[in-house]
N, C-alpha and C positions, 0 to 999 in steps of 0.2 A: 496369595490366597488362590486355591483352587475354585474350578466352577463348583464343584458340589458343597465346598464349603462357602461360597458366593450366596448360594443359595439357601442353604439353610440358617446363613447368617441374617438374611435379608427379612425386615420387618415383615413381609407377607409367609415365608417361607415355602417349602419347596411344593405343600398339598397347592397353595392357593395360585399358587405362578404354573403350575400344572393347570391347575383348570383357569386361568384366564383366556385360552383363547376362544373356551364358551361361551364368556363373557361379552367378548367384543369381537362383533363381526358374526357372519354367519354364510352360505353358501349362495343363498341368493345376492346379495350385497354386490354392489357395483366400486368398479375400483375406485378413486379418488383420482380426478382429473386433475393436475396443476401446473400452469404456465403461466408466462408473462408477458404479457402482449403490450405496444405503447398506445397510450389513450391521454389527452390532454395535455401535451408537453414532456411524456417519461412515461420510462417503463412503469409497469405493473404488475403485482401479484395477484392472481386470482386462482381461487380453489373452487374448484363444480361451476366455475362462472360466475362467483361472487368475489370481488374487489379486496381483498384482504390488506389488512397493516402487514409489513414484511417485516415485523420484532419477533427475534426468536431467543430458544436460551439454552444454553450451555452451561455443564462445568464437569471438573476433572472426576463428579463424582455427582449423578442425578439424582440417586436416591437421598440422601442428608440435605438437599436445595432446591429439587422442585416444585416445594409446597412455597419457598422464596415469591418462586414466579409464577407460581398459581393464582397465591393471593393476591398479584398484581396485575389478575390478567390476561399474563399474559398463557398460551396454550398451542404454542409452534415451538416445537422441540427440537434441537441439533444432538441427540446424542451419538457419542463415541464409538463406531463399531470396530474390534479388528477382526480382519481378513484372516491372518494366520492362523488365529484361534480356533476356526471352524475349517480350513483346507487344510484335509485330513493327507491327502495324500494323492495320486496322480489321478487328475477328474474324479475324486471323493470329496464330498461338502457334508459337513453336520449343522445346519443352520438353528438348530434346537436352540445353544445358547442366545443368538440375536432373536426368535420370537421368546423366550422367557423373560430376555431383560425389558424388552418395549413393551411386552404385556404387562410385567411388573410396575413399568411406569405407567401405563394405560391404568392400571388399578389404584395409582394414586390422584391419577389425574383423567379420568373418564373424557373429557372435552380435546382430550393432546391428539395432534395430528405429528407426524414427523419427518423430519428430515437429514438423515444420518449423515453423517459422515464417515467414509467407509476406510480406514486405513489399508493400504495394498500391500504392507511390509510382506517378503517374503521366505516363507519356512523356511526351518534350519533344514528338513529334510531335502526338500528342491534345491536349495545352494549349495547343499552334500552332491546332490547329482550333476551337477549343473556347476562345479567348480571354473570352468571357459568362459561360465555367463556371466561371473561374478566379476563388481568392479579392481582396477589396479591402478594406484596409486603414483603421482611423481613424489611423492616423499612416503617412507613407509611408517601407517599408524601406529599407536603405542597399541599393546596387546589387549588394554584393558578396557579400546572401543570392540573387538570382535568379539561378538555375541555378547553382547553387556545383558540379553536378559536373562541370563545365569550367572557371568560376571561381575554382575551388579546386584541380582537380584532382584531388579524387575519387577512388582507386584501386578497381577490380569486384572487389570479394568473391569468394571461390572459387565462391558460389552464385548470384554476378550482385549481389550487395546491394552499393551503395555506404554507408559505414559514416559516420557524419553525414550524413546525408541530410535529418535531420528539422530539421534546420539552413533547409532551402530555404521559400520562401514561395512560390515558383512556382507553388502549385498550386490545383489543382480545388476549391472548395468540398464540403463536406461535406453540403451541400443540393441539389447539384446531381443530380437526376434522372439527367439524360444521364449522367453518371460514373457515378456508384451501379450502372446499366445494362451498361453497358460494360466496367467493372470488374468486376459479379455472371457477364458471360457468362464472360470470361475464367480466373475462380476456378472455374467449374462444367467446362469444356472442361479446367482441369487435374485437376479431380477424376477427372473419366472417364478422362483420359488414366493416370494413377495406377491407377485400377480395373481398366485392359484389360489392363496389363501386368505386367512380372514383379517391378518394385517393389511392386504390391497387396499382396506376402504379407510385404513390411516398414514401411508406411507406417501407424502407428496413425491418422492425422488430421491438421490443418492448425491453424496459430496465427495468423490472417490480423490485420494492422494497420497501421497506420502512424500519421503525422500526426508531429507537435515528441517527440524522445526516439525516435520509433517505438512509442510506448506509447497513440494515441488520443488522446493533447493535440492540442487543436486547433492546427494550423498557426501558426505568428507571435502567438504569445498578447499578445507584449511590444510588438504594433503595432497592436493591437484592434482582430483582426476581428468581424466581416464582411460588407461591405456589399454582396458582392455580388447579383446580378441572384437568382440562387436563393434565399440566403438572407433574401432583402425578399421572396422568393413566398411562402416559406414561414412567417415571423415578421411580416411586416408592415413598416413604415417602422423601420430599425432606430433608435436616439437616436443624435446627438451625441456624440463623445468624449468630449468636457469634463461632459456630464449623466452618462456613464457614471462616470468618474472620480470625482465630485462627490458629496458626499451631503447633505441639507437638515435631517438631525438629527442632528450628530455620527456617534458610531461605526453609525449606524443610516439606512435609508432609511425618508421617511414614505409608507408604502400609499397615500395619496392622492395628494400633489407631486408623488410616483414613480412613481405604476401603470404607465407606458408602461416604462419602465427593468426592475422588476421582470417583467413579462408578456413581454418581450422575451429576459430573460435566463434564463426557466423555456423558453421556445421556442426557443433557443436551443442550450443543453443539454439538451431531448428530441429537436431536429433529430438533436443530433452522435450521440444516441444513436442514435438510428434507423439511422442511418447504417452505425457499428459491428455493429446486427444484422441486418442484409441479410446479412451472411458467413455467419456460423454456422447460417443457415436454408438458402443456397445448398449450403454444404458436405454438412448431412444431405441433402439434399435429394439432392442426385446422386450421393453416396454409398450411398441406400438406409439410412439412419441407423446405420452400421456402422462412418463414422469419427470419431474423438474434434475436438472442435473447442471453443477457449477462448477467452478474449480479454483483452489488457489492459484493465480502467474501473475506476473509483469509487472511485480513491485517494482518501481524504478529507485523512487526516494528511499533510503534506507537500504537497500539491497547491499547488503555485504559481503564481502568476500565475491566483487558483483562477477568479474571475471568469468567465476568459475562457479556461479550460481545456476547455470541452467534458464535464467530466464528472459537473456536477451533477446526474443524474436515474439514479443508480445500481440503484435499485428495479427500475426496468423493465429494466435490460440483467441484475439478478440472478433476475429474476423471467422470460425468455425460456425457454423449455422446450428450444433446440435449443441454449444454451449449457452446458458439461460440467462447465467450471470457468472460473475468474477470476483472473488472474496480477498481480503484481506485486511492484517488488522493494522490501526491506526498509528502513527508515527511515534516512536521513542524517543526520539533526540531530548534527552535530558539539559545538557548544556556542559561548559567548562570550566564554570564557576559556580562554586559550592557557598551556602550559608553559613554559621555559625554551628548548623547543627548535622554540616556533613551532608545535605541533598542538595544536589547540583539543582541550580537555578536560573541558569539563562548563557547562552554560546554568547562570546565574547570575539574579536575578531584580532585581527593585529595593529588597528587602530583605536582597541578601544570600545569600539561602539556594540553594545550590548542587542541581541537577536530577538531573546525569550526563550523560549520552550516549548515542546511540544504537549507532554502530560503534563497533572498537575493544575493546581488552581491557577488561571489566569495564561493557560497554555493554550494554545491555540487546536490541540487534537487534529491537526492538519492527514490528509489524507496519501498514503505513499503510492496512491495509481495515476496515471492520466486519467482521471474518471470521467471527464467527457468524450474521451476516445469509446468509453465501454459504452456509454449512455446511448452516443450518437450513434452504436451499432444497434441498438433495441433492447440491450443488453441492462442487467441490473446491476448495480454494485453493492456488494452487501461489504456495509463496513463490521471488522471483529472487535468489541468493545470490552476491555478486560482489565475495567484499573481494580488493583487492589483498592482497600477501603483499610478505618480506623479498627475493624472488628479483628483484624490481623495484629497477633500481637509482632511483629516485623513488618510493617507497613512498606519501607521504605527497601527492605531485603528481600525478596520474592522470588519465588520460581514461577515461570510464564509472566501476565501481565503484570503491569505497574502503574501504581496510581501517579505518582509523582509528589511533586511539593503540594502540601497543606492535606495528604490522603490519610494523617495520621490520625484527623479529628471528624467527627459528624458535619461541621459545616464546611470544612474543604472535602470530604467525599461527596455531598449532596452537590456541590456547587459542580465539579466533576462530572457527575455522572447527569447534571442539567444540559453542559455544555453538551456532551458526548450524545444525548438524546434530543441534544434540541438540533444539533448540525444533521444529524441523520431524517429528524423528520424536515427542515426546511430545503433542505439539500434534494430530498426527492429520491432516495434512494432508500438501501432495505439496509440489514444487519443484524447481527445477537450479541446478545448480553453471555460473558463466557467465565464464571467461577472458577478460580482456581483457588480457593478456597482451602478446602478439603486438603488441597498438595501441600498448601504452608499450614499457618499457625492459625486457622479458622476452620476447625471440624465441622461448623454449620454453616457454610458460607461465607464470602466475603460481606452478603445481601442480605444477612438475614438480623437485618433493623428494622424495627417499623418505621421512621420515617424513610430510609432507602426502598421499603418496599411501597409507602407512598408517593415517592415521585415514579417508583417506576411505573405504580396505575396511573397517575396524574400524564404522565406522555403514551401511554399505550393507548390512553381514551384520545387524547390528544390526536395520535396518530388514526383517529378512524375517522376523522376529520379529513385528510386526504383525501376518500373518495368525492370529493364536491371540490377541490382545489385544483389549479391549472400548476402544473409542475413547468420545467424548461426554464434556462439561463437568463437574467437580465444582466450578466456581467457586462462592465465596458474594458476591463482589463483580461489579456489573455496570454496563459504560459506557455512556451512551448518545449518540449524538451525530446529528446529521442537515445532512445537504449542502444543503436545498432554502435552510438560514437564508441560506447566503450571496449569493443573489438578493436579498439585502434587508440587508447591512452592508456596511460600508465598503470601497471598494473598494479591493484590494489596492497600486494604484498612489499612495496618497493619503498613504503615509508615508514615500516615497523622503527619506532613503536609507537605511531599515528601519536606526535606532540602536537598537542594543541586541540583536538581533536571532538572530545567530548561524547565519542563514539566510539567501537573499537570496530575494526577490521574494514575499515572505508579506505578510500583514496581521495587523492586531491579534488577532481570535478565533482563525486557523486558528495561529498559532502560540504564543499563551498557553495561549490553552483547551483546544489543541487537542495540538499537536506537544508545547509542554515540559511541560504537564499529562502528558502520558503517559507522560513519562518518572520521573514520582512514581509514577502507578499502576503501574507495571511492577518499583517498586523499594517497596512497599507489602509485600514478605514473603508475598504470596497469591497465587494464581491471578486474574484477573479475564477476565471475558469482553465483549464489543462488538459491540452491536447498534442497528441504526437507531430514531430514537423509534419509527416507523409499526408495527417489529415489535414492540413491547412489548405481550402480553400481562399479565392476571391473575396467572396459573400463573409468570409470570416476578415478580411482585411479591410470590409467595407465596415462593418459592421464594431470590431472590436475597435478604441481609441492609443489603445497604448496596448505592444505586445511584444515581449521579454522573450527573446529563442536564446536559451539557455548556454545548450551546450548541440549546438548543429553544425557539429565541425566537418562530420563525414557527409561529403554529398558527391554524387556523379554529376554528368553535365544536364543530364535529364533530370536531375533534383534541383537542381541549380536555376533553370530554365524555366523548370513550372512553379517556380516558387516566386523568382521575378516577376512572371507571369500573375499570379497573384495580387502580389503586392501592389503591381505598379496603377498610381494614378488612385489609390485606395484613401488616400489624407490620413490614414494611419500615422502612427510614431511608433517606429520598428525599433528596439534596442537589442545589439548582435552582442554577444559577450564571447569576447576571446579570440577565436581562431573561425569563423561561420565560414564553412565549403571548403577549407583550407585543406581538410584530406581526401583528396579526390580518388576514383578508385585506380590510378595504375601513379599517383604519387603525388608530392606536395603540390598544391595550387593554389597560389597565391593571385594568381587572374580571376579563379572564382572569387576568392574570399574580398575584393574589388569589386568584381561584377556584383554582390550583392549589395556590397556595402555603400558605392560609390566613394569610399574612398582609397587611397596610396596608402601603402607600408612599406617598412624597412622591419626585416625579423631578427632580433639581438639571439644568439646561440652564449651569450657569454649571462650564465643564474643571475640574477636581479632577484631581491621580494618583490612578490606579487602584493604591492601596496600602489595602490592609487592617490595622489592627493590632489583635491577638489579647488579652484578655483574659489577668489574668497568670494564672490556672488554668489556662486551656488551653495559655498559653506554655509553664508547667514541666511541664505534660503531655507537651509536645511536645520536651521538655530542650532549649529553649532556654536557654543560657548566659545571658544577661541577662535571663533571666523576661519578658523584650518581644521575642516572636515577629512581626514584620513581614512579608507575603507580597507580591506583584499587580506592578506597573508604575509606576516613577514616573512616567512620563510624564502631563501631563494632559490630560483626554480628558472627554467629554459623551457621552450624558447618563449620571450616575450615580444611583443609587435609595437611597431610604435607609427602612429597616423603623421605621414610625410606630405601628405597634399588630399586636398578636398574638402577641409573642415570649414565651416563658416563658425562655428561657435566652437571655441575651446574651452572645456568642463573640467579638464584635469590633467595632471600629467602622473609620469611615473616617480614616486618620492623619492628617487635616488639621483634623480634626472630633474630639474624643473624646465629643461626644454625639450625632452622628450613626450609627445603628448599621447596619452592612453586613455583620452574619452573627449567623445568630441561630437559633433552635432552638424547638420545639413539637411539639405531638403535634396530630394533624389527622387525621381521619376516618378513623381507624384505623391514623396511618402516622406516623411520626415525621418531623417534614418541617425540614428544614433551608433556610437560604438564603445563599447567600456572594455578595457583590458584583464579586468580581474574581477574577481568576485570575492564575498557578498557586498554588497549593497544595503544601507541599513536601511531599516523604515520612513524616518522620515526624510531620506535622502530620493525616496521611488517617489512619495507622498508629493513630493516637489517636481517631481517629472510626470506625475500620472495629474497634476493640477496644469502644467504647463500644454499638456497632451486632450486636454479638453475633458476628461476623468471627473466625476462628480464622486465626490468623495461624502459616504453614508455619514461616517461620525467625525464631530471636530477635533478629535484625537483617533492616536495610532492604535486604535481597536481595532478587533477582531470581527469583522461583517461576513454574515453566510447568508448564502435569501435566494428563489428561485423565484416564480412568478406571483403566488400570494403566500409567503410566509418568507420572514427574514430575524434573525438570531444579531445579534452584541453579544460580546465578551468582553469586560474592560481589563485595559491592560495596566490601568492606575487606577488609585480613588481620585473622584472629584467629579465635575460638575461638566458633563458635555451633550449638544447638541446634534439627535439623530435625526437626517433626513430620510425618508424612501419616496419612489419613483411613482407609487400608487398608495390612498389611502390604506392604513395595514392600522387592525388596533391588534393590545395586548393581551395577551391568552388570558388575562385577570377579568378582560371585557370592559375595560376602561373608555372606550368609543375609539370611530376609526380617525385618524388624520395620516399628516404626509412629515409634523415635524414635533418631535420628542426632546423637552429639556429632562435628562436623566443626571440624578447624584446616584454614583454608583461608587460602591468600593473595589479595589482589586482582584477579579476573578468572578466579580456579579457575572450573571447571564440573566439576558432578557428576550423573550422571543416574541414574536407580532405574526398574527396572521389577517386574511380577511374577512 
């Protein structure tokens, strides 16, 4: 559909969208101030200096699902803009389309303030001129990704965005100068234009991105870029496909064989960074720093194809002083085991022991940022909430978001979309509701029930309850994980056709250690919090009781030293999983990975599965049924490590091995230092070390606990009958009276939430 036929197809039609911007707004009219400054424990939103709930809403199509989230409410809008649709041609902008469509929505919803998101794809005319700028490929695309929106056909969005876009490979490098240029005037010419006019007093800011997803993945990840002319100026001779691919120590690169591959791939993903913050510097910038600006980066969990995603160097895009907040949407991991009726239900390991899920009733909708990394810089996190619902006649088959298990019926969406509203408000952070709708088999929404539209007013009321609530962390459990290791482990491509998996385009860390590892901690009956190793503090080793460093293989000696430094003398209980320090930057170091741990290794180069088996104390600890708790991967894999001196308690060995031992326990410079050779870890096998680690555990089963200072969320993970604790009187949003202890009968996937 063309704009003119957009327009006159549109309920108001083309007389009424013509004069809306008489309607709204006028020349005296002051622009709309909105930032987030931190007040009582967390960031916050505020518009003109008034406190606002940060729920907003989205969908692939605003007109047919506005009125959705009107009626609920709610009146902070994310809609869709694209960029190409209006850059006309070199320093030409027609910004006519974007005030028609927002004034269109302004007409249905008088009260809408917004907050676009700006796609930055770039003209077919500019990549015609600009052919040097455009990316190249270590593998070359099939024909029928370049220019798919004629290829494909492509239908223009109400706001000009063509909806897969991020599908195309046609474009511009992300190191390319000249685009960066081109693209920063164009975002800045729309800023102004925004500022003169009578949108000003409704536009909070700009959500500029693009790239694979529209989310800042780099372009064609699945064809390893990128070789082009920019990005050799800017990284250097880039390697080989097959060197990228390849790794020369098993699941590990060696610092020496590798330094060109690893230097390339930190250069790589600081370029793509760089790139990303050119906007939000442009945006304050000609705004006069008065409009909100965010961005999608630094998925870690879930980051597929992570290699070659662009978003390794998360630090610097959370650490930019002109970014507000940091988006993205909430974890997919379905699982590897399917029901009777074909929807995968829960990751399974190689021993057996069942994870859960992330969507879906009784999933834990787990978050894929360090978002205490983002918090603790002032920063907001806005989570993207987009399950499908039962109004889709393919529930369970979707384009964009996914509800998951039980999304097919009214009481597993409501239960859904409780969870996913109730983490967002107790959590302390922002987010939108994001319809896709309209793309599948729900021409009016996935939202558009009345009781789906009363929960969603029952939480947006909810949510304006905040402004009187102390936000900030009561976890005593804390994650650590860090994106820089994966410049230096296997590369994502090298285990096609990812068995076992339950994901596709992962690799071995980011989805053991990483993705279904979290779905135990999430189901661990506590609070936990997630933060990058670089931010660990002292006061974090004092403070946290038990805390799990993932995948902190890569360290220098200065990471290594301040991290000790930390730790030591803390009464913490550290748990190192794998290889911690062992990739030092000029080669293996196996001193480090001692120095942290205080314990000895011996490193096996001969594949072993990565299976653990558990001591039978810690098995019936863990009420294993057959007292032989099993955990990790059977697949086999190099190199493996195996603790040779320093244990005082031995927790497990390697299952192929029963005298090789691969988890083990001691006290160490003042800290109780644990080490496990593989991962995951199931629930109530952490459940048993987070009790031993002095951990107060919220519910008497493996539930789902989310909670900040006054408000905390259950999700049960079974039916029956369990006992909730919290640390301060908290009653239930029903107003039931406050206490500190809840006996609940719940059935699988209830949600309950408590504030005070």
């Amino acid at each position: 559909m063309n704009r003119r036929e957009f327009i006159a197809s549109s309920a108001l039609g083309a007389g009424a969208i013509a004069a809306a911007p008489q309607l709204f707004g006028c020349s005296g009219d002051l622009p709309v101030r909105s930032v987030i400054r931190v007040e009582r424990g967390g960031p916050r939103l505020f518009v003109n200096d008034v406190e606002t709930y940060p729920l907003l809403a989205l969908g692939t199509e605003l007109f047919p699902t506005i009125g959705n989230f009107t009626s609920a409410g709610i009146h902070l809008f994310h809609p869709l803009l694209g960029l190409k649709s209006c850059w006309t041609g070199p320093g030409q902008y027609d910004w006519s389309l974007f005030e028609r469509y927002l004034h269109a929505l302004l007409e249905r919803d008088p009260e809408a303030y917004f907050l676009p998101r700006l796609q930055l794809n770039t003209p077919n005319w500019w990549k015609e001129s600009h052919p040097d700028e455009c990316i190249r490929y270590g593998r070359t695309p099939p024909d029928r990704f370049h220019d798919i929106v004629s290829k494909q056909g492509l239908a223009e969005g109400e706001g000009g965005h063509h909806f897969g876009l991020g599908r195309e490979v046609w474009e511009a490098s992300f190191a390319s100068e000249r685009w960066l240029d081109d693209t920063e005037a164009a975002v800045r010419d729309l800023v102004r234009h925004i500022r003169s006019g009578p949108l000003r007093t409704r536009v909070l800011g700009l959500h500029p991105t693009t790239g694979a997803t529209g989310e800042w993945n780099y372009f064609g990840p699945g064809f390893i870029p990128d070789y082009s002319a920019p990005m050799q100026a800017a990284c250097g001779p880039v390697p080989e496909r097959e060197r990228r691919i390849a790794t020369t120590h098993g699941l590990l690169r060696d610092p020496k064989l590798e330094a060109d591959i690893i230097a390339f791939y930190d250069c790589f993903h600081a370029t793509s960074a760089d790139a990303v913050l050119r906007f939000p510097r442009a945006i304050k910038e000609a705004s006069g720093g008065d409009m909100l600006c965010g961005v999608y980066y630094g998925y870690l969990l879930e980051q597929v194809r992570i290699q070659e995603g662009g978003y390794l160097a998360s630090l610097k895009v959370f650490d930019d002083p002109h970014v507000d907040y940091i988006a993205g949407p909430y974890a997919y991991q379905p699982g590897n085991v399917t029901n009777d009726d074909g929807v995968a239900v829960t990751m399974v390991d190689g021993g057996g022991n069942r994870y859960g899920h992330s969507r879906g009733v009784g999933g834990d909708g787990g978050y894929r940022m360090l978002v205490d990394s983002v918090t603790r810089r002032g920063k907001m996190y806005m989570v993207e909430m987009d399950p499908s619902s039962y109004l889709d006649a393919r529930p369970h088959d979707v384009i964009g978001g996914a509800g998951g298990l039980g999304s097919d019926t009214l009481e597993g969406t409501l239960r859904i979309i409780r969870r996913d509203l109730g983490q967002m408000f107790v959590r302390g952070v922002g987010g939108w509701l994001y319809d896709f709708g309209p793309l599948n088999q729900a021409p009016d929404g996935w939202y558009a029930s009345p009781p789906i539209i009363a929960e969603f007013r029952r939480f947006a009321q909810l949510g304006e309850r905040r402004t009187s609530m102390r936000l900030g962390s009561v976890s005593e459990v804390l994650v650590v994980a860090d994106d820089r290791t994966f410049a230096t482990t296997q590369h994502w491509e090298a285990e096609r056709p990812w068995p076992q998996f339950g994901i596709r385009y992962s690799d071995h860390f980011n989805h053991w250690f990483l993705n279904t590892q979290s779905r135990a901690i999430h189901r661990m009956g506590a609070p936990a919090d997630f933060l990058h190793v670089a931010d660990v503090t002292a006061e974090d080793a004092s403070r946290y009781k038990l805390i799990l460093m993932l995948n902190v293989f890569r360290m220098d000696t200065s990471h290594v030293m301040r991290l000790k430094a930390a730790l030591a003398g803390s009464d913490a209980t550290v748990m190192w999983y794998y290889a911690p320090g062992f990739v030092g930057s000029d080669g293996f170091s196996q001193s480090q990975m001692e120095a942290l741990t205080g314990f000895r290794f011996a490193q096996q180069m001969t594949p072993g599965p990565m299976m653990v088996r558990c001591t039978r104390e810690i098995s019936e600890l863990a009420g294993a049924e057959s007292a032989d708790l099993s955990f990790g991967v059977s697949v086999d894999r190099s190199p493996r490590f195996v603790v040779t001196a320093g244990a005082e308690e031995a927790l497990g060995h390697w299952a192929d091995n029963s005298t090789d031992l691969a988890f083990a326990a001691r006290d160490y410079d003042g800290f109780r230092s644990m080490y496990v050779g593989s991962a995951p870890l199931p629930a109530e096998l952490l459940r048993v070390l987070a009790r031993r680690s002095g951990v107060t555990l919220w519910s008497s089963r493996p539930d789902i606990v989310y909670a900040s200072r006054d408000a905390a969320m259950i999700v049960a993970t079974s039916a029956g009958e369990r006992q909730l604790r919290v640390p301060e009187p908290l009653a239930p949003v029903d107003g039931r009276g406050s206490r500190t202890e809840f006996q609940l009968e719940l059935e699988e996937g209830d949600v309950e939430v408590f504030v005070r």
